[in-house]
N, C-alpha and C positions, 0 to 999 in steps of 0.2 A: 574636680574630677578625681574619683580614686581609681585603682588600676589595682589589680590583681585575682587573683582567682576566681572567675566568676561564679562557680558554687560559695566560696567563703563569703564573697561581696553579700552575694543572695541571702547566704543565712543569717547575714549581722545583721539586717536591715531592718530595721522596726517600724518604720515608717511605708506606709500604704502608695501604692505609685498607679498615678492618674495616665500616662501613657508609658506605654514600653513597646521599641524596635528594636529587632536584630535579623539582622542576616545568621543563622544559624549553623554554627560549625555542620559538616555534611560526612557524615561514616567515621567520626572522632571517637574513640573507646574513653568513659569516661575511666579514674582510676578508682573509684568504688560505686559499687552500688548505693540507693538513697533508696530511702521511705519514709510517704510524708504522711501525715496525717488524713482522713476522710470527714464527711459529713455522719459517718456511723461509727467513726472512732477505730474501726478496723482496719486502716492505714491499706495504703496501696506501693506496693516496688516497683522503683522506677530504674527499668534498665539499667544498661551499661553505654545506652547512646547518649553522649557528653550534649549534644544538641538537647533535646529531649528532655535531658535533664534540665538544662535551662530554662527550655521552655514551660514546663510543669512548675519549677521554682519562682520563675516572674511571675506565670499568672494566680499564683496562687498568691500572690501579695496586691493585688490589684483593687483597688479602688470599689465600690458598688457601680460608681460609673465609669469604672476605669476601661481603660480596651490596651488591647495586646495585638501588636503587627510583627510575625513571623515569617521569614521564607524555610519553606520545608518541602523534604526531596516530595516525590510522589509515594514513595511505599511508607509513606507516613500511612497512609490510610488503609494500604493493603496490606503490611507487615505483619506478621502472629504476634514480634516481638514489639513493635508500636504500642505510646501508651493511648491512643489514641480511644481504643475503646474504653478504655476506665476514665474518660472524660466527664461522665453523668455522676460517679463514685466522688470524684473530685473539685464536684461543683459547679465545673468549667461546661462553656459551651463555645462553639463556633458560630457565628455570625455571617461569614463565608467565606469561599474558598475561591481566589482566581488565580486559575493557573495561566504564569506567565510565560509571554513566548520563548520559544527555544532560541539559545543564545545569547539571551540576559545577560549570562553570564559571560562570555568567550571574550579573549580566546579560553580563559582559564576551564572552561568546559560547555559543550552545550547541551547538557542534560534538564529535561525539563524540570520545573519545580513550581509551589504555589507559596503566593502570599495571602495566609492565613488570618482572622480578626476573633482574638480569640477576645471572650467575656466572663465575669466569673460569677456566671449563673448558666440554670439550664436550658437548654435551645434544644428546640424536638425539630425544626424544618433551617436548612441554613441554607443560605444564596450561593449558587454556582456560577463561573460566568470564564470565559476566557481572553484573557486580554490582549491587545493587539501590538504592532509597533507604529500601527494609525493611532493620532491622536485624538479622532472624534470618535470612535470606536471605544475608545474606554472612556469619554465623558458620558457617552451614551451608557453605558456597562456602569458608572458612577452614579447617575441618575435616577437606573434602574433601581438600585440595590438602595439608593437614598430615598425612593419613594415607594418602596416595598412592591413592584411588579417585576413579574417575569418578559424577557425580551419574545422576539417574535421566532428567536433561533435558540440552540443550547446556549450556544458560543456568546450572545446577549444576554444571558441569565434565567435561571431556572430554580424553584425551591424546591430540595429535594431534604429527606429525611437525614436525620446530621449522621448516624450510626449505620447506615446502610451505604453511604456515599463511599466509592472504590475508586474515584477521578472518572475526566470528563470521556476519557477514551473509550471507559466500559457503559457509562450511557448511551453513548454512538453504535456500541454494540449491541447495546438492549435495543434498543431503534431498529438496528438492521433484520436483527431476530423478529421483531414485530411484524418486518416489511414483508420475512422469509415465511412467516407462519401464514398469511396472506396468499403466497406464491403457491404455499404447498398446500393449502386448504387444510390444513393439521396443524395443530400444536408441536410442541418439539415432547419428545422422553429423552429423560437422559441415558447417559447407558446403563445406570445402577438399574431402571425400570428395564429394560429390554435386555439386559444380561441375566443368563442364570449362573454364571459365574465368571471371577475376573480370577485373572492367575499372571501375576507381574513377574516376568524370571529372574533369572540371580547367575552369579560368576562362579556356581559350581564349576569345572570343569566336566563333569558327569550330566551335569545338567540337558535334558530334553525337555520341550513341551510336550504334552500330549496328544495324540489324535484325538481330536473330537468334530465329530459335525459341525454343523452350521458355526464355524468358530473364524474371527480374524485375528492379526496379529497389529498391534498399534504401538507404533515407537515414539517411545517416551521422550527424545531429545529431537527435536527441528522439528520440520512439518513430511520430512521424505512417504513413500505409498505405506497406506495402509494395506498390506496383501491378507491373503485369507490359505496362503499353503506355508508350513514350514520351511518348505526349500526356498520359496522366495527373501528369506528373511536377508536382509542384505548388512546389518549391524552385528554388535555381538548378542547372545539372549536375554541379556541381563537390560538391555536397552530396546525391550519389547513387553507386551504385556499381550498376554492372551484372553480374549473374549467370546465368550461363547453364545452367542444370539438365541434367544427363546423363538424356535419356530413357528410359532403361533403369533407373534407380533411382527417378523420381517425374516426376510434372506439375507445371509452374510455379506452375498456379493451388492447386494443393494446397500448393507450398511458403511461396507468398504467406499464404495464409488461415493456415496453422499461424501465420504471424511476427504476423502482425495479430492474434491472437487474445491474451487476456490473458496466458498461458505466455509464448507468444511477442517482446511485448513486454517482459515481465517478462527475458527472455535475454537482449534484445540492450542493453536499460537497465544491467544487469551487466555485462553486454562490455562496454559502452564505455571509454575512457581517461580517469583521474582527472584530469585539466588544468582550467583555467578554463573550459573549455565540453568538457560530457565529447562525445565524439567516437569514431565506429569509426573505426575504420585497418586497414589491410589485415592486422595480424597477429590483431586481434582480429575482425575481419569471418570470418577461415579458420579459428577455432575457433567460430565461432556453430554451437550445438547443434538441431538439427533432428528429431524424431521422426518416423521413416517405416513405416509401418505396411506392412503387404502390400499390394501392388499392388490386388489386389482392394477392400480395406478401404476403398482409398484412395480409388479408383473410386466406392463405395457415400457412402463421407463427402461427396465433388463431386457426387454425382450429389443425394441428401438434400438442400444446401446450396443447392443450384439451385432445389428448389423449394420451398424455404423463400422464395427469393430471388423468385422466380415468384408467390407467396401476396404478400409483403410490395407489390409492384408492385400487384395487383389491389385490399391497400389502399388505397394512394394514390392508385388511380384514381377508387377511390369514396369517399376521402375529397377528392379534389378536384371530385366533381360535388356534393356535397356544400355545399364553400364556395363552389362559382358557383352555386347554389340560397339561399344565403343573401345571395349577394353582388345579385343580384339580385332579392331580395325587398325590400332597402334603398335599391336606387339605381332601383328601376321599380314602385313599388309599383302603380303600376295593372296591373304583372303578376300581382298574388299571387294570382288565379284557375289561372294557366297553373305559376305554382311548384307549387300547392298537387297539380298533376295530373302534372307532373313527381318530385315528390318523390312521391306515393301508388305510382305504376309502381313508383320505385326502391326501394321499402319494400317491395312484392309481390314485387319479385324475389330479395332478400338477408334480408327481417330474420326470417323462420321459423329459416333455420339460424343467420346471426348470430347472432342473440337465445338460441338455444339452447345453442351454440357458447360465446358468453362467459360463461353462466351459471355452463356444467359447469368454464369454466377458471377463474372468479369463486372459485365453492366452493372447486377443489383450492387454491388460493395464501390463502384463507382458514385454512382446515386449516396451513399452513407458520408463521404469523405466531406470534410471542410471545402466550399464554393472557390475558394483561387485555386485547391489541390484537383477536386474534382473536373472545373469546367476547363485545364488543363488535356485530362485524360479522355474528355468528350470530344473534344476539338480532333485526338490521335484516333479515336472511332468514326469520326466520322471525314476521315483524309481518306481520300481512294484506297484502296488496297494495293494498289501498284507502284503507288508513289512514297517509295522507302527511305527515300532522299526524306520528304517529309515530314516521315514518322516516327524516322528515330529522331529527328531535332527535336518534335513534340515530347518524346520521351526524356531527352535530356531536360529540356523544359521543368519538364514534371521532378524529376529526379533532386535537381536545382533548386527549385520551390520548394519541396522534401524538405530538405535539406536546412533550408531558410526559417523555416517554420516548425520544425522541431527543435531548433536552434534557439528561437526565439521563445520558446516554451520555458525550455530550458534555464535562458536566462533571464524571462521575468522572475521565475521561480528562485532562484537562487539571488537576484537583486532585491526579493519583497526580506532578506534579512543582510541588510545594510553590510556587518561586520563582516557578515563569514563572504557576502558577496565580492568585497573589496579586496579580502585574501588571496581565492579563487581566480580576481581579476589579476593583482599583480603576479600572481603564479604563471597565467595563461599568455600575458604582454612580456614577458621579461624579456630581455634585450637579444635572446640568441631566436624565440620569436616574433618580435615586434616586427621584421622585416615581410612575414607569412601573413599579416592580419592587418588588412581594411575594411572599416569599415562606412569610408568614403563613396568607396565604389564597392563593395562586397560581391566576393566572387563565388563562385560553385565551390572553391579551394577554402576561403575564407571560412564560411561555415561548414564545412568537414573537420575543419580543425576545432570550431568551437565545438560544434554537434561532440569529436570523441575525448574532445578535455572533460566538458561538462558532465556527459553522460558517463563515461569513468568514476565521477565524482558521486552522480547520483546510484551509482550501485553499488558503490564506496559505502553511502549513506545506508541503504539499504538491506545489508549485510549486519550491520550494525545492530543488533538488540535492544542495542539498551536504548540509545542518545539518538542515531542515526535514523531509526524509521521514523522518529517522533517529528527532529526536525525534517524530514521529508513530507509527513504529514501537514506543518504548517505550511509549511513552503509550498507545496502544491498544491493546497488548502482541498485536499483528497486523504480522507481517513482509511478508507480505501485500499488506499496506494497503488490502486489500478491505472492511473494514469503515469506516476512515476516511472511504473516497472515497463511499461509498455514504451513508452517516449525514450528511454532509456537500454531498450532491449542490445542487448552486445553483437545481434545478427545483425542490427543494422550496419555496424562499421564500414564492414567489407562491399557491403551495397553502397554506399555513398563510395567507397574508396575505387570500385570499378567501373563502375559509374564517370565517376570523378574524370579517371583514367582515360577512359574511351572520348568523352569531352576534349580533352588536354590533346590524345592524339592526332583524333580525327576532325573536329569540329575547331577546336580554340587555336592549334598550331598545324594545320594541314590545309593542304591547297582542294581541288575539287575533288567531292567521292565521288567514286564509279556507280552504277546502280549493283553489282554484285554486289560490292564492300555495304551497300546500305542496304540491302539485305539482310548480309551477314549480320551487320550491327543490331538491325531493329530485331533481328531475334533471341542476338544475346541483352537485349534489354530488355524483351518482353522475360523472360527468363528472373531477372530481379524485380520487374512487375510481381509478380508471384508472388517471389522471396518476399520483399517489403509486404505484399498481400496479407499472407500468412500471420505476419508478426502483427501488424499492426489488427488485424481482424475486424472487430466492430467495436473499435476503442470510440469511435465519432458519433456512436448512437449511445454510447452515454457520456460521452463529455462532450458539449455541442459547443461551438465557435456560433457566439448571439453578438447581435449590434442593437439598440438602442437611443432611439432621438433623443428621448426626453426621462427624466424619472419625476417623480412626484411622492413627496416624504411623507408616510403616513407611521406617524408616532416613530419605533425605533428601525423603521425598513423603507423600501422604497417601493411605488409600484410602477411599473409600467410594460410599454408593449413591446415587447421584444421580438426581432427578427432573428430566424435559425438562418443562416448561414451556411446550408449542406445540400449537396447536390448542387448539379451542371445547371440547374434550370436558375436563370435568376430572377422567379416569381416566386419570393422565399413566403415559408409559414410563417404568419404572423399570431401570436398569443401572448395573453396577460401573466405578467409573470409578477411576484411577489420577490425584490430582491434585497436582502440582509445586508446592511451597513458594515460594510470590512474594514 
């Protein structure tokens, strides 16, 4: 074994090598630049990335059958400064590329990365595949790539063009964009096509944008609103870019709402530039993809959206007469004859439809929910109305189950990755909690404390740019991240925490309610009915809770009949489902 400089090692070397691994140094500056020779004799520079450099010096000594096993970060492939694309110049090709799971690594980091098969010849189509911490899941993914077939998922392998490949994230995204151009009956323009001009600002101090029509404003750092007035602008100028919509292809505010909407941000979070603070720049601001439907369509979507936007206003208004009717029932009580005639009015004017109105929206989002949460809530509809004693136990009930069950989400997700799961767990058990947490007998208490450990963590994760979505991505195995961010939502806390409370009070340490007191109760819990409402929305009608008898393996997937799970009724839908080997 010799040891030392692995560029020196590399250049003595006269002798051709039939395999080569390495784990590759990750962000190391080498201390000179190199440049090695081509197939045209016009030599190609190789960085200053000390990996990089390695990796280009092994495999250019490799064998006609030699092969070459690298792990390399992901902006190997998106990089400007990657030699990646002077791969063809150099001989070299990739065979394929699986990127492994998040936290490979850790604790020393868990940033994703792929292990590379490079060859030193040319490859036009190279295997993609993503691999698992199941181990029949990458025999399968072995299998595939050794008998040259694609799996029946990305994630089981896929041949795609070797020069074109950006990682498997930005396929997922090409996918979604296929789903979107579907949904919107249109293709996407980017904005270069639908802008007659782009105007990026700067740290003059002098600096304005200008008035222009149909113009919005799009800020180059996070995903915060795209607006379409100057005064709105909420950053500094220099961290906005100005767009001026060709009115003959769309209206500002239609282009604005598309970008603000979850698609939307989800587009321009991929544009951005992989740097220490990802960032649009004008090359990736003039490919942002935009779905423009027909003009009419367009028309109908703003016009809908208006008065969506017109109803939401009439909320607030009566929920602000609302809290000045409570705000002064506390700070004048010698008013509460004059509240009590002011609130009656406003009760005669709204709550026949109100009351009506949220029942029938109550019911259908009822009907959406996972079958133990749902036929819960069916059971509290269908209890007398008078019997409040009743209702609110059903609510706790419910609350309880919550509770249990996003808990439990929770912590498959963070146990499908071994290392960081067992962290996590000695963090959450450590001796000044261990006496708070059973889960022998698991209480309403018990999972509120796991529910705001875990979910802390996952928006810990999700904050996170770099490392943190990715691994929240596997772990939720949601590209998405629609399910993390919702399971996860920080509105919830305080719902389970009063919740919790009222339980603890009056139900777990209290002797008989009066029928006032249950009254009182079940109102203040219809109340976080709502609240939990709101947040969770219609997260259940796309990530469905399914049971399954039996599967049946056809090549690298499974098939069979799957039951949904949703809704109060238990004569569930039953459908054939196609499901991928994880």
């Amino acid at each position: 074994m010799e040891r030392g400089n692995p560029i020196d090692l590399l250049s003595s070397l006269n002798n051709e090598i039939d395999i080569a691994a390495s784990i590759l140094p990750w962000r190391v500056e080498a201390h000179k630049k190199l440049k090695v020779s081509t197939l045209e004799d016009s030599g190609v520079k190789l960085g200053s990335n000390f990996g990089q450099q390695i990796l280009i010096l092994t495999s250019m000594r490799l064998s006609t059958d030699g092969i070459g096993l690298f792990i390399v970060e992901p902006s190997f492939f998106t990089s400007p400064l990657s030699i990646f694309p002077q791969f063809n110049a150099l001989g070299l090709g990739l065979d394929a590329a699986l990127e492994l799971p998040s936290g490979t690594f850790a604790p020393e980091t868990n940033m994703p990365s792929y292990l590379v098969i490079v060859r030193k010849k040319h490859v036009s189509r190279m295997f993609i595949a993503r691999l698992s911490s199941d181990s029949n899941t990458n025999l399968q993914i072995l299998s595939n790539l050794a008998n040259g077939k694609e799996g029946n998922s990305l994630e089981l392998g896929r041949f795609v063009d070797m020069q074109s490949f950006k990682g498997l994230d930005y396929l997922h995204f090409q996918d979604r964009l296929e789903l979107a151009k579907q949904q919107f009956g249109a293709p996407a323009l980017t904005l270069e096509e639908l802008a007659t001009f782009i105007n990026i600002g700067c740290n003059r101090k002098d600096f304005e944008f200008p008035e222009k029509e149909n113009s919005i404003f799009i800020p180059l750092i996070g995903t915060a609103d795209v607006v379409e007035f100057r005064d709105d602008i909420k950053l500094k100028p220099q961290n906005y870019t100005q767009v001026i919509i060709d009115p003959t292809l769309s209206d500002a505010h239609f282009v604005a709402q598309f970008l603000n909407s979850d698609l939307g941000k989800e587009i321009r979070e991929i544009s951005t530039s992989r740097s220490v603070i990802p960032k649009l720049n004008m090359q990736t601001l003039k490919k942002l993809q935009v779905f423009i439907p027909s003009r009419q369509t367009q028309k109908n979507i703003i016009k809908i959206g208006t008065c969506i936007a017109s109803e939401q206003n009439n909320l607030l208004g009566l929920q602000g007469e609302l809290e000045l009717l409570q705000r002064d029932l506390w700070t004048k009580p010698w008013s509460a004859h004059d509240v009590e005639k002011r609130l009656s009015i406003l009760s005669n004017k709204f709550s026949v439809n109100i009351n009506h109105q949220t029942e029938v929206s109550l019911n259908q989002w009822v009907e959406t929910l996972p079958f133990p949460l749902s036929s819960i809530l069916r059971a509290w509809q269908k209890t007398d109305s008078s019997d409040f004693k009743e209702k609110y136990r059903l609510l706790l009930d419910f609350f309880e189950a919550t509770a249990g069950f996003l808990s439990t989400i929770l912590l498959s997700a963070f146990s499908s990755n071994q290392s960081f799961f067992e962290y996590h767990w000695q963090k959450l058990t450590e001796p000044d909690q261990r006496h708070k947490l059973s889960f022998q007998q698991a209480t309403f208490g018990t999972w509120k404390i796991v529910f705001e450990y875990f979910s802390k963590q996952t928006r810990k994760l999700l904050k996170d740019e770099n490392e943190g979505r990715k691994l929240c991505m596997e772990m939720f195995a949601d590209s998405s991240l629609r399910l993390p961010t919702v399971v996860s939502d920080k509105r919830i806390v305080p719902i389970f925490s009063t919740t919790n409370k009222i339980r603890n009070d009056w139900k777990g340490h209290c002797g008989n309610v009066g029928e006032k007191e249950a009254e009182l109760l079940h109102e203040q819990l219809k109340v976080e009915v709502q609240k939990l409402r709101n947040i969770l929305a219609d997260i259940w009608t796309e990530i469905k809770l399914i049971q399954s008898p039996y599967f049946e393996q056809n090549f690298d997937a499974f098939e069979s009949e799957i039951t949904i799970l949703m809704g109060s009724n238990n004569e569930f839908l039953k459908e054939k489902s196609l499901c991928i080997l994880r």
